[in-house]
C-alpha positions in Angstrom: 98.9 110.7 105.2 96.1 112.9 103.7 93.7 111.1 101.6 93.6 113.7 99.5 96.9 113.4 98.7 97.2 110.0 98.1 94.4 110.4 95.5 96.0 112.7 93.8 99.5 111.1 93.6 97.6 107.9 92.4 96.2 109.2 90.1 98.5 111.1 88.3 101.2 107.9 88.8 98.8 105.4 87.1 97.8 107.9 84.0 101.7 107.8 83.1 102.3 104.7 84.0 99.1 103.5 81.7 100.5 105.8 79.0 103.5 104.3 78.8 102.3 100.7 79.1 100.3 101.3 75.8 103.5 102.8 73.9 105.7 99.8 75.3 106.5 96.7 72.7 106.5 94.3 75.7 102.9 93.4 77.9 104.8 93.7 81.7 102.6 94.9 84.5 105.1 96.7 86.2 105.6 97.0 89.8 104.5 100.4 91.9 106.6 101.1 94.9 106.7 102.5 97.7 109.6 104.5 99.0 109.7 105.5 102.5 112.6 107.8 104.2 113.2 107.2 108.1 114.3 109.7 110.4 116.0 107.5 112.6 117.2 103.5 110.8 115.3 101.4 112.6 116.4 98.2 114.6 116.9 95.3 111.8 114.7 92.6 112.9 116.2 89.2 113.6 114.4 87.7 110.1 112.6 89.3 107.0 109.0 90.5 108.4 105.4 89.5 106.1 104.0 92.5 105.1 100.2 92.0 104.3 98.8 94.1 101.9 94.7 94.7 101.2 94.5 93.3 97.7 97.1 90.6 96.1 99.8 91.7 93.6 100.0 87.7 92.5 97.9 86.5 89.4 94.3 85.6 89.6 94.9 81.9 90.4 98.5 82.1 90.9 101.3 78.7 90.9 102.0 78.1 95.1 104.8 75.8 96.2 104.8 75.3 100.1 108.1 75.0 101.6 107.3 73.1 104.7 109.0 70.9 107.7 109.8 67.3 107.6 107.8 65.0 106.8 106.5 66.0 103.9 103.7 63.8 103.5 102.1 65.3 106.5 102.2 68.5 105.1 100.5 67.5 101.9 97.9 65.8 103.1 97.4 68.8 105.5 96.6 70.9 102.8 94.5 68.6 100.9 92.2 68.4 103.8 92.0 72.2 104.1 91.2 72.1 100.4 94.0 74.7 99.7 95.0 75.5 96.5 99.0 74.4 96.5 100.2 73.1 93.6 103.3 71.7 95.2 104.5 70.8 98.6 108.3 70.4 99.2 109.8 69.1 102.4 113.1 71.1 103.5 114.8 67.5 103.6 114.1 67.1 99.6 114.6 70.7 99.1 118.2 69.9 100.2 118.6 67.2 98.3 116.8 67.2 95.2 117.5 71.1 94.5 121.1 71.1 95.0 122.6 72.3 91.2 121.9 76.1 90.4 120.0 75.2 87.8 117.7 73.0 89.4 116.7 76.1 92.0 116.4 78.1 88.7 113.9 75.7 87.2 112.0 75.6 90.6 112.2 79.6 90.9 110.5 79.6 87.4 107.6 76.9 88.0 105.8 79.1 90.3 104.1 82.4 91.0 104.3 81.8 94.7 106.4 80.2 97.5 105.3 79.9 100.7 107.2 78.2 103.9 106.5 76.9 106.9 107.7 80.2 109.5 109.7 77.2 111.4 112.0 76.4 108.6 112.3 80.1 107.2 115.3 81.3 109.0 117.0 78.3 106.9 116.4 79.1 103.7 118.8 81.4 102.5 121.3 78.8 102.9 119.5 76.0 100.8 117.6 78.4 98.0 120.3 80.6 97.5 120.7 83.6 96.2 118.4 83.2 93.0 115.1 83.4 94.9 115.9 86.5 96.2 117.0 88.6 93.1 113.9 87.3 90.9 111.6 88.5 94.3 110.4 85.4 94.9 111.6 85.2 98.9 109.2 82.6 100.6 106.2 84.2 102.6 106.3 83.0 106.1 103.5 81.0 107.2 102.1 79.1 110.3 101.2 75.7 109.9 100.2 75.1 113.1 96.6 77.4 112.5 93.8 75.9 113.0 91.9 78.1 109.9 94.6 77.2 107.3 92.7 78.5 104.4 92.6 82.1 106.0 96.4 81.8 106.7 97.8 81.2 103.3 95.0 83.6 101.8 96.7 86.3 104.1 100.0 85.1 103.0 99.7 85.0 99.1 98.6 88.9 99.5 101.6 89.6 101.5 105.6 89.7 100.7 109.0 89.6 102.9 109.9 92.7 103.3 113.9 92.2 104.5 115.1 95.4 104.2 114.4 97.1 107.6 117.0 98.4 109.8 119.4 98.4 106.4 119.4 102.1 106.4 117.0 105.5 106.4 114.9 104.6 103.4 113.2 101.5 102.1 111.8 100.6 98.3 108.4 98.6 98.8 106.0 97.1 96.2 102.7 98.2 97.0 100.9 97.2 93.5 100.9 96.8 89.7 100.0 99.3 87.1 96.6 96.9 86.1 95.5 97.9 89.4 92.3 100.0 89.3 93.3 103.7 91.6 90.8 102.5 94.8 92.8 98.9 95.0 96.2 100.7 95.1 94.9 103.5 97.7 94.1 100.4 99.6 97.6 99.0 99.3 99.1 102.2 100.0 97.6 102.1 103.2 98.1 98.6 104.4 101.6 99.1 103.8 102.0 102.1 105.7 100.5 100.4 108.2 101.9 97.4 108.1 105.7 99.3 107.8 104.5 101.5 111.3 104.1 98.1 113.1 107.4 97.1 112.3 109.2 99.7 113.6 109.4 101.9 116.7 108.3 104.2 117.5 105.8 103.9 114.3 104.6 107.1 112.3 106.8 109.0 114.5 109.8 107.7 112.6 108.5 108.2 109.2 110.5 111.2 107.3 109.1 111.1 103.8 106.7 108.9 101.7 107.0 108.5 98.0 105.3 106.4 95.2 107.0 105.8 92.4 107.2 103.0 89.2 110.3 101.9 87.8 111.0 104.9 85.5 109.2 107.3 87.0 109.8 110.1 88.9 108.7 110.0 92.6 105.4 111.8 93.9 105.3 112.8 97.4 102.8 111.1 99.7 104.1 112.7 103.0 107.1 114.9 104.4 107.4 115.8 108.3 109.5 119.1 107.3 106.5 120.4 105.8 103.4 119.1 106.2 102.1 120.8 104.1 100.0 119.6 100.8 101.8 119.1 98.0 101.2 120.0 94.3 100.9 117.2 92.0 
């Protein structure tokens, strides 16, 4: 993508979405997306892939739960002595015990910003948060335990989201930042994710048809088309 181009779209996406925030009776910092066309579906991978992006679309000093492997007192003890910020760590054993009732995984769902999970009990999941997680967007971001710089690893992963919708057909919807964001941080994010996306699947920018970006109730600005590549008007 042009840089050019992604300056532009930017900023003529956040000066309406800024408009409208100041006319709206409600104080949401709405989502801006992504939404990128493939030539060719990709392969779906086997599980939902972590997407990394440059800056964090979470709150300053955002709620984490850590999902992690049994035993739990390990893993709380682990992060106490990597002095990382996790307000709650919940073993997959009391996950499936204690969290049974719908309501209970709505109540949990709420009481945090952020859920994190050990990658060795991710493929699980599904099956013991069900489906509640995953409408409100709160899908666990994979992480590895096992790292020897912990701190670094769940730093990564609170700037990063599960991005499951690969290989589901030719065009994917992707969060790539909030309307708060100042133009340079969402450039930034724009570009990660592109990145990020390109890694995922083969053969990387070759496969990439089209790149929009887009808010909720706005119309969507081209970033990039193969059938022209030519620059756009914005």
């Amino acid at each position: 993508m042009e840089p050019p181009q992604v300056e532009k779209a930017v900023d003529a996406l956040m000066k309406h979405a800024r408009s409208q925030q100041k006319n709206s009776l409600t104080d949401v910092d709405g989502k801006v997306l992504l939404q990128v066309a493939f030539k060719k579906t990709p392969s779906k991978p086997k599980h939902p892939v972590r997407v990394t992006l440059q800056n964090s679309m979470y709150p300053k000093n955002p709620s984490i739960c850590l999902i992690t492997k049994d035993p739990q007192r390990f893993f709380k003890d682990l992060v106490k002595t990597h002095d990382i910020p996790v307000e709650r760590v919940i073993g997959i054993s009391k996950l499936r015990k204690k969290f049974k009732e719908l309501e209970l995984k709505r109540v949990l769902c709420e009481s945090h910003d952020i859920f994190l999970a050990d990658e060795r009990v991710v493929p699980i999941l599904p099956r013991w948060l069900g489906s509640y997680f995953y409408k409100k967007g709160k899908v666990p971001i994979s992480v590895s335990l096992t790292k020897k710089d912990l701190k670094t690893e769940v730093s990564s992963a609170i700037r990063s989201y599960m991005l499951s919708s690969i290989g589901k057909g030719n065009c994917i919807c992707v969060p790539c930042g909030r309307v708060s964001f100042d133009n340079e941080q969402l450039s930034e994010n724009i570009n990660s994710a592109m990145d990020e996306i390109c890694k995922r699947i083969k053969p990387g920018w070759k496969n990439i048809k089209a790149v929009y970006l887009k808010t909720d109730d706005s119309v969507a600005l081209p970033l990039y088309n193969t059938a022209t590549l030519t620059s756009f008007k914005i």
